[in-house]
N, C-alpha and C positions, 0 to 999 in steps of 0.2 A: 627622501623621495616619497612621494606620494603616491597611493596604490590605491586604485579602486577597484572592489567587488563588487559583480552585479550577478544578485541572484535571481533570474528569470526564469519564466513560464513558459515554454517548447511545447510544440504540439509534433508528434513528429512526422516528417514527411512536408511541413509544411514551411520550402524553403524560405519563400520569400517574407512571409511572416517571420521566420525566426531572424532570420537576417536584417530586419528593418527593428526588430527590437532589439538588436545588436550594436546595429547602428546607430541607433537612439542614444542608448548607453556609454557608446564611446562620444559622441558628441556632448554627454552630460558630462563626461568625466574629465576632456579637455575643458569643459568650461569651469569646470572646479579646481582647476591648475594640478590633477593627475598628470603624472607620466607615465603610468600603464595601467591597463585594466582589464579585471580577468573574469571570464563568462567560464563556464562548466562545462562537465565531462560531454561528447559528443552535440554540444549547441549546436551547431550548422543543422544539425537532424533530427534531433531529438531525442533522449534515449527510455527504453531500446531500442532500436531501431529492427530488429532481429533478421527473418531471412530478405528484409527487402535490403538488406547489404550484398545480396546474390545476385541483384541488377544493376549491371554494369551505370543503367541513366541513373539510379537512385544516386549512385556512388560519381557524378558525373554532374548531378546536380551540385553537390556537394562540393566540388571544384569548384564550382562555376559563382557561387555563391558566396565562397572562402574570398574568391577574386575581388568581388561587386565589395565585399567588406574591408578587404585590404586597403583598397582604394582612399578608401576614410581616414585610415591609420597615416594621417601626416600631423605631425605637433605633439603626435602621443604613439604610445603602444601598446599592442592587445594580446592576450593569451586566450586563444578560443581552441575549443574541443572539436574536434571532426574526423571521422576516417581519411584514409591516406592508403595509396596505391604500395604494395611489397613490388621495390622493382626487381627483390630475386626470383627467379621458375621459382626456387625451391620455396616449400612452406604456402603457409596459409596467403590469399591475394592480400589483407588486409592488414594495416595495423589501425589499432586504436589512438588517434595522437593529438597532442596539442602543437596549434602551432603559433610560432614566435612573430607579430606582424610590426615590423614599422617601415616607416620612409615609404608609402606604399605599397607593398608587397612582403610577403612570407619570406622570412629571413632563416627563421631553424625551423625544424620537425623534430619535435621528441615524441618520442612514441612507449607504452605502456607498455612496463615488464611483468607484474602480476596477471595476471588474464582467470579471475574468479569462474569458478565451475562445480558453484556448490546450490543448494536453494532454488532461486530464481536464477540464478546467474548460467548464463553459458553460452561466456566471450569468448574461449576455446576453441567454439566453433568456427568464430568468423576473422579472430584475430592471430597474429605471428607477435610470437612475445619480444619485447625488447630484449639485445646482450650488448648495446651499447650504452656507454653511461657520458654524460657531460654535461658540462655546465652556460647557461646563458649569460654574457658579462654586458649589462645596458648600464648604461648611466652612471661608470665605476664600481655597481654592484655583481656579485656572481652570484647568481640565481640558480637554485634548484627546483626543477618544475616536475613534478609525479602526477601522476594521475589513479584516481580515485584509491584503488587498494594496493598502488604500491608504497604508501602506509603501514599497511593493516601485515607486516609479516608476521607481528608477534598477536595475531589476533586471540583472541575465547572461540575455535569453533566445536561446539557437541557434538560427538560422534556415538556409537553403543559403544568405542571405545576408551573414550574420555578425550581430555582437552588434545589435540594434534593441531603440531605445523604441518602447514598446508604444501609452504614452495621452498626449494631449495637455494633460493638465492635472496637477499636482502635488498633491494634497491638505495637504500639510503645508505648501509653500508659504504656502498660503491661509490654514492654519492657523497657522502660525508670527508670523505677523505681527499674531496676535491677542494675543500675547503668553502663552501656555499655560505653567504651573509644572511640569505633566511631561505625558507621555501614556499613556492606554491603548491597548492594541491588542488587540478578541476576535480569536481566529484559528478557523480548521479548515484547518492546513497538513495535507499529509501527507506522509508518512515515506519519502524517496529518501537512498539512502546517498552519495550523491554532493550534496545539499542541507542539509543540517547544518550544516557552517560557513559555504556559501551565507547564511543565515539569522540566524545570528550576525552574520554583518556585514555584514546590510542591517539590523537592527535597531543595531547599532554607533553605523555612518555615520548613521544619521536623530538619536541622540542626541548625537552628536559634532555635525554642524553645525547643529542647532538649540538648543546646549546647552540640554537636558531628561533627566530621566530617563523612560526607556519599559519601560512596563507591560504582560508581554508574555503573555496566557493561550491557548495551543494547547489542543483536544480530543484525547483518547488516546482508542485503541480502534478499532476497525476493520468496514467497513462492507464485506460484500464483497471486490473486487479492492482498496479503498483502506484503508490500516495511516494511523493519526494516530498519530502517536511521544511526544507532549503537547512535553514539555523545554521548558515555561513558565516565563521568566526575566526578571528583571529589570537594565536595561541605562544604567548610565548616564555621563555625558559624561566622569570622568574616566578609564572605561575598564574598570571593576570589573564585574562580570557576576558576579551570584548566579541559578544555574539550578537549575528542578525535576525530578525524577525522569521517565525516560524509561521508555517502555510503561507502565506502571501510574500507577492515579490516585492522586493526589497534593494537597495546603492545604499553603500556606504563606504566611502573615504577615509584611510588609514597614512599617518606619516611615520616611514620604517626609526624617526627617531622617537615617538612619543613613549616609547617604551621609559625612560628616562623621567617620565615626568608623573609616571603612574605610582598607586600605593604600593607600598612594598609588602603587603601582606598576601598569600594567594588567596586568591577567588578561583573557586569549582564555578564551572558551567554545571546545572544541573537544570534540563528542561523537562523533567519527570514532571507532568502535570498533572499526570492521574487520567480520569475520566475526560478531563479537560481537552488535553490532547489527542484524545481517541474520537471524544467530538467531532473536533476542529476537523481531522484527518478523516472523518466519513462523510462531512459537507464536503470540503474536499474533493472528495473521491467521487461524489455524484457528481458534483457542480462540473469537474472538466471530463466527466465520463457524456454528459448530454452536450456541453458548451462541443467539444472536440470533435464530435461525433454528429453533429447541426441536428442534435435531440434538443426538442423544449417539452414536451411533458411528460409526466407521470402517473402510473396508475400503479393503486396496489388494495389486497383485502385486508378491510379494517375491520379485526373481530371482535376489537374489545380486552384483547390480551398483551399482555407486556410487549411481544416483538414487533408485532403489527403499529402500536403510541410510539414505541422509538421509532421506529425506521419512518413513519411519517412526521415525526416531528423535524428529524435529519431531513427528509427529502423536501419539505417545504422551506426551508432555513437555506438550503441549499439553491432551488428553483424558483420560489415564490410562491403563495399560497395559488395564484388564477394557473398556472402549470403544472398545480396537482388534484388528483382525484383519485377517492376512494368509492369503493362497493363496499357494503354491510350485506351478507351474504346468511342470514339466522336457518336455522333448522329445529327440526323438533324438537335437539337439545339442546340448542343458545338458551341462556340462560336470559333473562330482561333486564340483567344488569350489566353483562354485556355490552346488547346491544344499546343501553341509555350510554356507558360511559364512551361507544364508541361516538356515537352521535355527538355527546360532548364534547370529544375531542373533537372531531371535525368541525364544530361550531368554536372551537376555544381558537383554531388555527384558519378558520374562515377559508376551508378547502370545501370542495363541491364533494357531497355524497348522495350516494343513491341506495336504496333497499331494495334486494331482489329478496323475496322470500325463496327458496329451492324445497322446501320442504314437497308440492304436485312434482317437480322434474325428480325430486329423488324418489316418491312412489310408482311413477312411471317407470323407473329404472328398473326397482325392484317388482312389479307388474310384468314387463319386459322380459326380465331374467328366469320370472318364476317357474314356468313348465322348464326350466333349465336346471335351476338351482333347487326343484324336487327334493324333497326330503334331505333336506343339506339345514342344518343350522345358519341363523345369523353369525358371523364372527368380523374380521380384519378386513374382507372383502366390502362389507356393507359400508363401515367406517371408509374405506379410501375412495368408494364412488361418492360418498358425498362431498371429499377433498376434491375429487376428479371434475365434479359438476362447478366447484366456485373456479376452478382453474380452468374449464372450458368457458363459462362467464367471464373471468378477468381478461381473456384473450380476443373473446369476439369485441368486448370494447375495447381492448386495445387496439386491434385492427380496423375497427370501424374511428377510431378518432386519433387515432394513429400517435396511441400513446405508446411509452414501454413501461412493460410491466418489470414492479422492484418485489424481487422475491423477500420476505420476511423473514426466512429460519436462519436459527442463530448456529454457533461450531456447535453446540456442545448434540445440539439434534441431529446436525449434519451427521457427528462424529458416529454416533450409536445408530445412522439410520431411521431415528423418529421423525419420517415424514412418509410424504406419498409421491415419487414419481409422476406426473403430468396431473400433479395436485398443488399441495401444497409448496413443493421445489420449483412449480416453475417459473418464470420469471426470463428478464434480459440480463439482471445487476442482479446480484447478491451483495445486502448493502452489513448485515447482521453475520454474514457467515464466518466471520472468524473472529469472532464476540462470542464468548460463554456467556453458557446464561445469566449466572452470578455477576455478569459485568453488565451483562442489557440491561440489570438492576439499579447496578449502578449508576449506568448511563443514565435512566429514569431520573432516579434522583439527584445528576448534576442538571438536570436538563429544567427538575424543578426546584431547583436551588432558591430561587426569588419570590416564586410564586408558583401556584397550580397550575400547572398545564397539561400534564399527562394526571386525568384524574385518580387520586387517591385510591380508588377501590381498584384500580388498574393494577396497581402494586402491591396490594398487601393481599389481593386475594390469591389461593393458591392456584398455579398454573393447568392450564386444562385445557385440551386440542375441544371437547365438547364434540364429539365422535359417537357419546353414546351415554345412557343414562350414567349421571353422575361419577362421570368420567376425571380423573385426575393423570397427573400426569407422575408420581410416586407411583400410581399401579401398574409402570411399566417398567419404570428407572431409577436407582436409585435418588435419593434427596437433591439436589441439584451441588450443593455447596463438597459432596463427596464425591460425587462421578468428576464436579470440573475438578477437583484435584486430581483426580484417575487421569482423566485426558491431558489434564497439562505437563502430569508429569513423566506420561506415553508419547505424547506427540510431540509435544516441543524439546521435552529435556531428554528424550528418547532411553525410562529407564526401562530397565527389564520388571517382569510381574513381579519377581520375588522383591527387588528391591522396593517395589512401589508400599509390598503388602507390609516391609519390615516398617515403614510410615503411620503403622497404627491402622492400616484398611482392612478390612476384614478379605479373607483371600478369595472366598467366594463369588462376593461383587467384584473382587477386583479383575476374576479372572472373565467371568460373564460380561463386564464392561469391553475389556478389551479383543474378547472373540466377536462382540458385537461392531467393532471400529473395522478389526479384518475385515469381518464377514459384510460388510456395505459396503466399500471402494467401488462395486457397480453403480451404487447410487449416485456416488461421488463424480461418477465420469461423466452423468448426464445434465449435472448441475451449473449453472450460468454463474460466469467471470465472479469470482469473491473481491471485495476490497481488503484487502491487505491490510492488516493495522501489527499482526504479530510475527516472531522469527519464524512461524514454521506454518503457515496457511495452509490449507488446500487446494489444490490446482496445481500450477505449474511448479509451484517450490516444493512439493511433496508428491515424488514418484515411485507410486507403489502397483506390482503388478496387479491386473485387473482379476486373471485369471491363477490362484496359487492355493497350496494347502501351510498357510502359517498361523499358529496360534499362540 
């Protein structure tokens, strides 16, 4: 039998859009002589969908449009994602389901027994867990249909307490014993550079000891702070792994016999691109954050420093050079080299820039403040009103040309607080913010792999906010390549300080680093949507009280 995957792009809420690319699909996949075809976790809606599952029309559209789909379904059949009505009072109104479409109309409902509530997840909220288990029998085949993490029981998740299972019950288990000829899996993963092979070989291990093949359709495209990467693959027991196209959408037709005709050696799926994929997944992440959102341009301050050449090299690569602009915003202590290499970039990527000198607005300020600031030293105040002035600049043009502005700071500044509040943080998108800086580095030099584009002295010179005579940025923080090991292996692998210091850190910085990460979480709560690229972001996947005494 023949089985098609369609990995597509959901915007969500937007029914009738998703439903006509659904459409499309199924009509592609009868002309390819498919008999079924499988679209992803919550397609009708787009996932996540989050509290708009609390209105009754969102959840009504969704019907309605399951309907208009079904309709199509004659000559083939389809496994599409969507919410579904709990007809018990008790529990949650909703389940998370796929459902079974042919002849017409919706023939089964299965519905999702994992219900994830860790990270970004929390389908807890809106869903009622599956406790029934069965199997779909089409075409002579019995089918096992999961949805996205009722996979994942034997998952790797980090705790301070080490590796823990999550759920008490196994789905495939249950399922396996029914005797299923392969399985499907809709998904809506999303895209961490450190879960890729993760994923691979939880999808592996489930087809290796249930000997099955699994049918694996992720959603691409990007919602917000979350990148879905698609890389919908099919995986099966003797080890052979045929994968689809990552970031863009992608159909591809699979026959449940061709297993028989492959090499018998295994192949790893291993999409570890490096930089490559971190790329890819921050054009990405701009590109359906303005398309989604009916944003076409861009604004951001170009200083001449490493994060400012990345994030506009992303955001034009993403919108197009006539959709973006930059301000060169110099002061008394821009440096002239600076400003030439920013100039050149802007001329290297043939984006519109403009020079505001601030140097009179920022003596004004200080003029202003002075019968105030009487006998008070210059210190951290002077330094963040000159942040403050490019940031009330970046804003009046963005409201006057009705651009949005892309904030520049990268994790590891976030992390320690090295910014300014209605300064250098502001911004609509945080396109850098869960990039260390050691990777913006990197990103630099995948981005000039072929040729110069982000100029040379951009990169090798050392880093400096340029705040104040001969300013670096070592006079605040340690070296960069030792704090992001601090932060990564605080934040993401969440270890404790002693274990971090037994790593060879000296315990001093390490313990200053991480008083530092506590002690901003204020900063943290006033900062615009991050693009997700690692397991443990900031924002919604990373819930730390605002107000606490932890260190």
């Amino acid at each position: 039998m023949k089985i098609a995957l369609a990995q597509l792009n959901y915007t969500i809420g937007a029914f009738e859009e998703n439903a006509e690319k659904i459409i499309l699909a199924i009509r592609k996949a009868r002309q390819e002589k498919a008999a079924l075809v499988v679209f992803s976790e919550l397609a009708i809606c787009g996932y996540p969908p989050l509290d708009l599952l609390e209105h009754k029309s969102f959840v009504a559209k969704c019907e309605c449009h399951l309907n208009h789909i079904a309709a199509e379904c004659h000559g083939i059949a389809a496994i599409v994602g969507g919410p579904s009505v709990n007809p018990n009072p008790l529990g949650k109104n909703l389940y998370n389901s796929a459902f079974f479409i042919a002849n017409g109309s919706v023939q089964r409902v299965i519905n999702k027994t994992l219900l994830p509530t860790y990270d970004i997840f929390d389908e807890y909220r809106y869903f009622e867990q599956n406790t029934n288990f069965s199997l779909i029998n089409y075409k002579g085949f019995n089918i096992a249909v999961t949805i996205c993490e009722d996979l994942w029981y034997n998952q790797p998740i980090l705790t301070g307490f080490g590796k823990n299972r999550l759920y008490g019950v196994c789905p495939m288990e249950q399922l396996a014993g029914l005797c299923p000829d392969f399985v499907i899996n809709i998904a809506a993963s999303p895209f961490s550079y450190m879960q890729g092979e993760i994923k691979a070989g939880i999808l592996k291990e489930n087809a290796d000891k249930y000997k099955v093949p699994v049918y694996y359709v992720n959603q691409v495209g990007a919602h917000a702070e979350l990148i879905f990467d698609g890389g919908s693959m099919v995986v099966y027991p003797q080890g052979f792994i045929r994968h689809m196209k990552l970031f863009t959408e992608d159909f591809m037709v699979f026959d449940t016999g061709e297993v028989a005709g492959l090499p018998d050696e295994t192949v790893y799926y291993n999409p570890s691109g490096g930089m490559e994929m971190v790329h890819d997944a921050l054009v990405l992440g701009i590109k359906d954050y303005f398309g989604k959102s009916g944003l076409k341009a861009a604004l951001l301050g170009l200083s001449g420093g490493i994060d400012s050449a990345v994030t506009l090299v992303l955001a034009t690569r993403a919108l197009g050079p006539t959709n973006v602009r930059v301000l060169l915003m110099p002061s008394q202590y821009s440096s002239d080299h600076s400003v030439n290499d920013a100039v050149a970039l802007a001329r290297n990527l043939g984006v519109r820039y403009d020079i505001i000198d601030i140097r009179d607005i920022y003596s004004q300020y200080t003029q202003s403040l002075g019968p105030v600031f009487k006998g008070l030293h210059a210190d951290l105040t002077e330094e963040n009103i000159q942040a403050r002035i490019r940031g009330n600049l970046l804003m009046a043009v963005s409201n006057k040309y009705g651009s949005i502005l892309l904030n520049t700071s990268n994790k590891s500044e976030a992390a320690v607080g090295y910014g300014t509040l209605y300064g250098d943080m502001s911004g609509g998108l945080s396109v850098l913010g869960d990039v260390y800086k050691t990777d913006v580095y990197r990103l630099a030099g995948f981005i000039n792999r072929d040729k110069e584009i982000i100029p040379l002295n951009t990169i090798t010179k050392a880093p400096s906010a340029e705040l104040r005579p001969d300013q670096k940025d070592s006079d605040s923080l340690p070296e960069y390549d030792k704090l992001d090991r601090i932060l990564f292996n605080y934040i993401e692998m969440k270890k404790p300080v002693d274990e971090i210091i037994q790593m060879g850190l000296d315990r001093e910085v390490v313990e200053k680093t991480i008083r530092m990460v506590n002690h901003n979480e204020y900063k943290r709560y006033q900062t615009p949507p991050i693009l997700r690229i690692s397991s443990k972001a900031f924002g919604s996947g990373r819930r730390m009280p605002l107000v606490a005494r932890y260190d």
